[in-house]
GUVOFI-902381 format. One line per field, with one value per residue (C-alpha): residue in three letters; residue number from 1; x negated, y negated, z. Coordinates in pm, whole numbers, plus 50000, padded with zeros to 5 digits. Layout:
// GUVOFI-902381
residu <- ALA;...
num <- NUM;...
px <- X;...
py <- Y;...
pz <- Z;...
END
This chain:
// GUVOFI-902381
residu <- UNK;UNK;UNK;UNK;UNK;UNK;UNK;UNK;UNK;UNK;UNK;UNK;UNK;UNK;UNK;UNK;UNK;UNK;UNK;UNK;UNK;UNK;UNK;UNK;UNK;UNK;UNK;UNK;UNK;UNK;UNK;UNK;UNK;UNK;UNK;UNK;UNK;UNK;UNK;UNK;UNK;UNK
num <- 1;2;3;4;5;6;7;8;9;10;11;12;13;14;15;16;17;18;19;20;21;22;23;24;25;26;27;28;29;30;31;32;33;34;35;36;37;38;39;40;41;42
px <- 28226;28586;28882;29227;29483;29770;30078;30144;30336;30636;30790;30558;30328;30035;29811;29610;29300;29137;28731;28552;28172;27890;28075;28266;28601;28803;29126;29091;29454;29535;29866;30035;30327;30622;30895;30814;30887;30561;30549;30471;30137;30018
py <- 17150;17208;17146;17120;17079;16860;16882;16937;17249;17319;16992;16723;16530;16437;16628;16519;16690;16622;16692;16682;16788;16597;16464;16269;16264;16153;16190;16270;16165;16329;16194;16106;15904;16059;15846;15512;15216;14978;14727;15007;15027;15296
pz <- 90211;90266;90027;90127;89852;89922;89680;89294;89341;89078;88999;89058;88811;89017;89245;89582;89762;90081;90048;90369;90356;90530;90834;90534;90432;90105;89874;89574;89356;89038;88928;88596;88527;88354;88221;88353;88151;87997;88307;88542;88673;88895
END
């Protein structure tokens, strides 16, 4: 299994990884919303 991470460094509010294990691969995305008004939807 291999991870490569892909963002979140200093000033940003979310986070993604790439997993690849198996002869698979997939994102993980680990964000949060900062500041954005109620009709926003991630």
């Amino acid at each position: 299994m291999n991870i490569t991470f892909l963002g979140a460094t200093k000033t940003v509010t979310g986070s993604n990884f790439l997993v690849e294990g198996a002869g698979k691969k997939f994102i993980v995305d680990c964000r949060s919303v900062s500041g954005a008004s109620k009709r926003y939807i991630a």
